[in-house]
C-alpha positions as CSV (number, residue, x, y, z in Angstrom):
1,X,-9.0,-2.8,-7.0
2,X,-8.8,-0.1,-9.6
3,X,-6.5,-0.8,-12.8
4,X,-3.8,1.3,-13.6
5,X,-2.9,2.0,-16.7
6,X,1.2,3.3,-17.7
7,X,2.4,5.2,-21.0
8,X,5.7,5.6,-22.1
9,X,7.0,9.2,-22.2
10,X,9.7,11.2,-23.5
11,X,12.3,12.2,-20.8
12,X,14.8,14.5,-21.0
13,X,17.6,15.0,-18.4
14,X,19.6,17.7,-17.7
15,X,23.4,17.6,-16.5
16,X,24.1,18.4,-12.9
17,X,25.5,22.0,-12.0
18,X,27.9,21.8,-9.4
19,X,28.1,25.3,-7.3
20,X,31.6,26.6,-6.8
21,X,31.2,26.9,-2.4
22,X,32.6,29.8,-0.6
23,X,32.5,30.2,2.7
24,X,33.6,33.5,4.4
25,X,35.0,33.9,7.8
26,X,35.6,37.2,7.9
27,X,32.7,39.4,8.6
28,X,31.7,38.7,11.8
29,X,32.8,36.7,15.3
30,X,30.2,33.4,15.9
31,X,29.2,30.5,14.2
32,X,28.9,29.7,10.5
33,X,27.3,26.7,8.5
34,X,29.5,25.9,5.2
35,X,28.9,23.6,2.4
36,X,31.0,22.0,0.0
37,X,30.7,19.5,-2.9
38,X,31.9,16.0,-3.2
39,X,35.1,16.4,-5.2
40,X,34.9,19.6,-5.7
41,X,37.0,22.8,-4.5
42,X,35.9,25.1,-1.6
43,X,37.1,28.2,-0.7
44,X,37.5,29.6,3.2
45,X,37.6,33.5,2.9
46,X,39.7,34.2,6.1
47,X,40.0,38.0,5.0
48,X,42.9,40.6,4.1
49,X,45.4,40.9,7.0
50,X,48.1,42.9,7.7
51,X,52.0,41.6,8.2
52,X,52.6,39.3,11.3
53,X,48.4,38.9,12.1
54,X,48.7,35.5,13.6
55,X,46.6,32.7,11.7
56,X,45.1,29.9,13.4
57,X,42.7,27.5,11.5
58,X,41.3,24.5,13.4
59,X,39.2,20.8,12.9
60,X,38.7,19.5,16.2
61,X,41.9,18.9,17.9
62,X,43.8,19.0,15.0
63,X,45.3,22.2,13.4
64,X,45.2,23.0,9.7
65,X,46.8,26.2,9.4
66,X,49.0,27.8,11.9
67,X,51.5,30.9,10.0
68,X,52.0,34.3,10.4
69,X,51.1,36.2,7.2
70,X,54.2,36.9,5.5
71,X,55.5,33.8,6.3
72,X,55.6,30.1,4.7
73,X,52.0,28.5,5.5
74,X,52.9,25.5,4.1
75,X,55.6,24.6,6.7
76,X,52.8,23.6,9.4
77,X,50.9,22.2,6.7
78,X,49.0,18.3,7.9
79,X,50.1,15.8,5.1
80,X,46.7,14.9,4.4
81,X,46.4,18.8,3.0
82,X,49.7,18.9,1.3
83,X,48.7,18.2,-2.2
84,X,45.4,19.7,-2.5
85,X,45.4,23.4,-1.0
86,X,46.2,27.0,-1.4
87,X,46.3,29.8,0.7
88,X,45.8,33.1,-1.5
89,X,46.9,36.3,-1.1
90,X,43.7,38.0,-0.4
91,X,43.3,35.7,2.4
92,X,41.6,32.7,0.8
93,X,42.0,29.0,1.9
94,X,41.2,26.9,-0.6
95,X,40.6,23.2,-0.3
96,X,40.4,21.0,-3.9
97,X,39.2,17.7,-4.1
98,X,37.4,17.7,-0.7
99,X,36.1,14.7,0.9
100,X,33.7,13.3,3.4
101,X,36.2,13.5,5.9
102,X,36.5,17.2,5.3
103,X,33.3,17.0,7.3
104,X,33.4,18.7,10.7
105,X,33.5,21.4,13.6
106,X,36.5,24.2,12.2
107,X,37.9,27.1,14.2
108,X,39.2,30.0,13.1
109,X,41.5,32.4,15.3
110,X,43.4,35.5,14.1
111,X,45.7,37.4,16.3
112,X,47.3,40.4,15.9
113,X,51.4,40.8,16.7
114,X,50.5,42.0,20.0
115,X,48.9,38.6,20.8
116,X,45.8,40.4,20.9
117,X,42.6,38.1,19.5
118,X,40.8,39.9,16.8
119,X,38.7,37.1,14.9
120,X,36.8,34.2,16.4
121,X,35.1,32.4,14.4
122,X,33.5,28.6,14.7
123,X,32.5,27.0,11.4
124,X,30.7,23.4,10.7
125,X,31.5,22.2,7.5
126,X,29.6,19.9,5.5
127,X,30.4,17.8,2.3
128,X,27.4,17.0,0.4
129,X,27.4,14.7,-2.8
130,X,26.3,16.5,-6.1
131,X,22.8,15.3,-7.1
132,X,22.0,12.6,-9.5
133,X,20.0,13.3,-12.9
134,X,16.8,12.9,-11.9
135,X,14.5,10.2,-13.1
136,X,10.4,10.4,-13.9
137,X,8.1,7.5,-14.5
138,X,4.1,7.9,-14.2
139,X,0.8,6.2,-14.5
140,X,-2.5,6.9,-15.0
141,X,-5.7,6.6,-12.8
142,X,-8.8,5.1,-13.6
143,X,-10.6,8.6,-13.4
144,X,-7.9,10.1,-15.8
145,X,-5.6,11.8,-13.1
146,X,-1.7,11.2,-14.0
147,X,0.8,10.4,-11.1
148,X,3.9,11.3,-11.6
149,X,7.3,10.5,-9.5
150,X,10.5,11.9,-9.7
151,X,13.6,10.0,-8.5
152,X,16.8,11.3,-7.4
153,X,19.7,9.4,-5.4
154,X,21.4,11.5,-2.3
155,X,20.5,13.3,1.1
156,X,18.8,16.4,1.8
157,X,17.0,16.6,-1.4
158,X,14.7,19.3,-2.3
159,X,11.8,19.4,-5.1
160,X,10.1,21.6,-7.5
161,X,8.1,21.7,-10.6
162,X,6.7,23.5,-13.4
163,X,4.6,22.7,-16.3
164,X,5.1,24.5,-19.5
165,X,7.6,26.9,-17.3
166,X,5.3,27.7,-15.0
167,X,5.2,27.1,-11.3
168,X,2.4,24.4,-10.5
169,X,-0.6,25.6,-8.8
170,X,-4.5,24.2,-7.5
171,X,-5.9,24.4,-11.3
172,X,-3.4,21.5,-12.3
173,X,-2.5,19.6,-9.8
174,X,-3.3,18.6,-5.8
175,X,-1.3,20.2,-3.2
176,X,2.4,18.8,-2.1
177,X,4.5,20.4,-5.0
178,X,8.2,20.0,-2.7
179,X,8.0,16.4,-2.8
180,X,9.0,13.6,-5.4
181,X,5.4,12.5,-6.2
182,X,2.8,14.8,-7.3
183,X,-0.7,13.6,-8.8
184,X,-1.9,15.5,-11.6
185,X,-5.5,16.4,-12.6
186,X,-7.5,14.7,-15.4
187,X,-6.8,16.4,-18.6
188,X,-3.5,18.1,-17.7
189,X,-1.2,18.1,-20.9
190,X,2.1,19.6,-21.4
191,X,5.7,19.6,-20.7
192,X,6.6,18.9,-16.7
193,X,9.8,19.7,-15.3
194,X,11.2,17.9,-12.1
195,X,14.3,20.1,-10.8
196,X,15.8,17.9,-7.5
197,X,19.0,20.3,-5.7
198,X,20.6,20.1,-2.4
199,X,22.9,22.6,-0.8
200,X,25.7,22.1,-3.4
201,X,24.5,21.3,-7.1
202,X,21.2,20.9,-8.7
203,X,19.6,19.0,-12.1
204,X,16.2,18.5,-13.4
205,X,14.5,16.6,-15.9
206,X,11.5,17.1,-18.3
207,X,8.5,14.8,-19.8
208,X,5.8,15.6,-22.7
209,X,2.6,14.7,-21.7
210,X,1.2,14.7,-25.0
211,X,-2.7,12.8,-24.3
212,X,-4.6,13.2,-20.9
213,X,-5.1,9.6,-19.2
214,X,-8.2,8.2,-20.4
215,X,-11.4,7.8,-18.1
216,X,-11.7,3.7,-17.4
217,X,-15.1,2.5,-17.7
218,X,-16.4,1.6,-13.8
219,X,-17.4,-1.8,-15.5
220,X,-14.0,-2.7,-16.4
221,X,-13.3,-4.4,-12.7
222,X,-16.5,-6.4,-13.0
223,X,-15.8,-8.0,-16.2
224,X,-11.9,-8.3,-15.6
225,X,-13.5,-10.0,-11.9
226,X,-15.8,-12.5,-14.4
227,X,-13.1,-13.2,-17.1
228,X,-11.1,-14.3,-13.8
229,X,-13.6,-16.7,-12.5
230,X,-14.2,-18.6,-15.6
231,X,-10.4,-18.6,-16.3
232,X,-10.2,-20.3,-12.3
233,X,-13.2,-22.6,-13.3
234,X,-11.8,-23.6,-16.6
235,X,-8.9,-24.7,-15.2
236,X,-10.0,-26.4,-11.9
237,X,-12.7,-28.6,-14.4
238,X,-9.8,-29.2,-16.7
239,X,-8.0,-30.7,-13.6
240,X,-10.4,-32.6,-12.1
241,X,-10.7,-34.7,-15.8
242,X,-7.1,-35.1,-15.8
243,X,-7.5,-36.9,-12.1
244,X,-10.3,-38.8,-13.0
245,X,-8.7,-40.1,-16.1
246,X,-5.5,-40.8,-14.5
247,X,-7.5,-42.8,-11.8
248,X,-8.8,-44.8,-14.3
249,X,-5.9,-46.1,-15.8
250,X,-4.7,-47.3,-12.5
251,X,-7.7,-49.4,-11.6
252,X,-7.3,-51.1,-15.0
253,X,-4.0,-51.6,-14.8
254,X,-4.0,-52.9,-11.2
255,X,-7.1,-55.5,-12.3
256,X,-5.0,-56.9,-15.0
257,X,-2.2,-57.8,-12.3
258,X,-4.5,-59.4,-10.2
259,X,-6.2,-61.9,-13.1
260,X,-3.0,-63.1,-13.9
261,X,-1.4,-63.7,-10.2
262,X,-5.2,-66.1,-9.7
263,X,-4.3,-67.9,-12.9
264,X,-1.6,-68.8,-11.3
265,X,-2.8,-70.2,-8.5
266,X,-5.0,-72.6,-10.6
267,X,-2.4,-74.1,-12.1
268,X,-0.7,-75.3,-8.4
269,X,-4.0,-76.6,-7.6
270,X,-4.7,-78.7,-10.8
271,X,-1.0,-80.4,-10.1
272,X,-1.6,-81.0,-6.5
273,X,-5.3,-82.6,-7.2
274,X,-3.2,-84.9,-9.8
275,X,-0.8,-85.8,-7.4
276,X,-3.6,-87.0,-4.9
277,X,-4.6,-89.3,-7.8
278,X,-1.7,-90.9,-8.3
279,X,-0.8,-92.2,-5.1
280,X,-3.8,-94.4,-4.3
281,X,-2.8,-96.0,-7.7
282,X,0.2,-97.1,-6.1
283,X,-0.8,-97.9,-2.4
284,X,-2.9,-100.9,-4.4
285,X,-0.4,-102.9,-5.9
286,X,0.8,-104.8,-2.6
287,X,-2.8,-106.3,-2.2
288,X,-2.0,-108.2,-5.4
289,X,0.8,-109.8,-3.8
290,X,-0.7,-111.0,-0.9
291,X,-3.9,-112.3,-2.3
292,X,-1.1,-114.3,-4.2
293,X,0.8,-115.4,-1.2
294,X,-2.6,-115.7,0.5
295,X,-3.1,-118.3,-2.3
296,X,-0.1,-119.9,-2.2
297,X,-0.7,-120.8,1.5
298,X,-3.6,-122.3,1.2
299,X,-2.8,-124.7,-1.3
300,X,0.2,-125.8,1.2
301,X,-2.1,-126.3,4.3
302,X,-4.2,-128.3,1.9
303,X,-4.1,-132.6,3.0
304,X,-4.9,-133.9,0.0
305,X,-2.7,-131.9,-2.2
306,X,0.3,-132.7,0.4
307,X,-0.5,-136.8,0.5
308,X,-0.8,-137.1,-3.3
309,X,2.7,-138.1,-4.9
């Protein structure tokens, strides 16, 4: 596997600009596509109207705005709008603090006092959350190209960079420039700028590259691949010794407790041998006594002894 090599560089971020979103309904009869910012205000440019024109401003089922111009709009106002709209006199809805839920199909009709329809016009809103300050990191390659990656939170994100202010091209860099990693060539220095941007805000961020990525040596993986080895071998011997020895003090300690439980044994041995010895010693004593009874017998069968006085 080839090493990689990182250096720490100098980033600079740049605040996220927020776009003020206007849609406008007026121009034309058919569908529109509208954007607006997490938070932020958006303003719906119905158009100027004469008195009475009959306003009609739909999300789904559910009406937003439904006043004749001249008239009160906020009287058929939904609650949920109440504290964060205006209606303008030139004709413009606006809609502060918009949320995800702002999010949808919208239809706008306009009527004239005769009842006649003079504006149709369908509209899909949707809320997109500013983008993040975006973040670079990159490493170097053994052959001295520089990957670099540029991380940004949110959907629908779109990429570009420049280095030193200018656009990136084939001299500099591989192809890909619209997406969050690009790989630079070997020798490329200078100041790169990651700009990330959705449909509603946009921020970028800048790093020196002061040095080019070194060239690594194609030797390098062979001796890292040796130092390895004898790092593995040293070990594994150092292991094995510590068994061995371990081992060993087992077996001596385990011969120790056997000597002493035989020593034991002798002793039982020697007193049972001595008490063998002793009782023939005492099984001869009653063959004293009769050999003296035996004696006395005779003497008392004896004829002379008995006739004497």
């Amino acid at each position: 596997m080839d090493p990689l090599i990182t250096i720490v560089l100098v980033v600079t971020a740049a605040a996220a600009q927020v776009s003020a979103m206007v849609c406008n309904l007026s121009q034309e009869n058919g569908t529109h596509q509208c954007y607006g910012a997490l938070g932020e205000s958006l303003s719906l440019h119905l158009g100027s109207h004469i008195s009475n024109d009959q306003i009609s401003l739909k999300k789904g089922d559910k009406r937003v705005l439904n006043f004749k111009t001249g008239e009160d709009w906020r009287s058929k106002l939904p609650q949920d709008y109440m504290n964060r709209s205006q209606f303008i006199n030139n004709g413009t809805f606006r809609l502060d603090r918009v949320i995800e839920d702002d999010s949808g199909d919208y239809q706008l009709e306009i009527h004239n006092s005769e009842g006649t329809m003079m504006l149709r016009v369908n509209m899909l809103l949707v809320i997109q959350a500013p983008v993040s300050e975006p973040v670079l990191s990159h490493l170097c390659l053994p052959h001295g190209e520089t990957v670099v990656t540029c991380s940004s939170e949110r959907d629908g994100l779109q990429y570009s960079w420049t280095l030193n202010g200018q656009n990136l091209t084939r001299s500099v860099a591989y192809d890909h420039y619209q997406i969050s990693v690009i790989t630079l060539k070997s020798d490329v220095t200078g100041t790169l700028t990651c700009m990330v941007q959705n449909k509603v805000s946009s921020s970028n961020s800048t790093i020196d590259l002061p040095l080019a990525c070194p060239v690594v040596s194609s030797q390098f993986p062979f001796v890292a691949v040796t130092v390895a080895v004898a790092l593995t071998v040293g070990i594994l011997t150092l292991l094995l010794a510590l068994f061995v020895g371990i081992n060993h003090l087992c077996k001596k300690r385990r011969s120790r407790f056997d000597t002493s439980e035989n020593g034991d044994e002798g002793v039982v041995d020697t007193v049972v041998k001595i008490g063998k010895q002793r009782n023939p010693a005492r099984k001869q004593r009653p063959p004293a006594t009769e050999m003296v009874e035996y004696g006395q017998i005779k003497m008392a069968v004896n004829p002379d002894v008995a006739a004497s006085p």
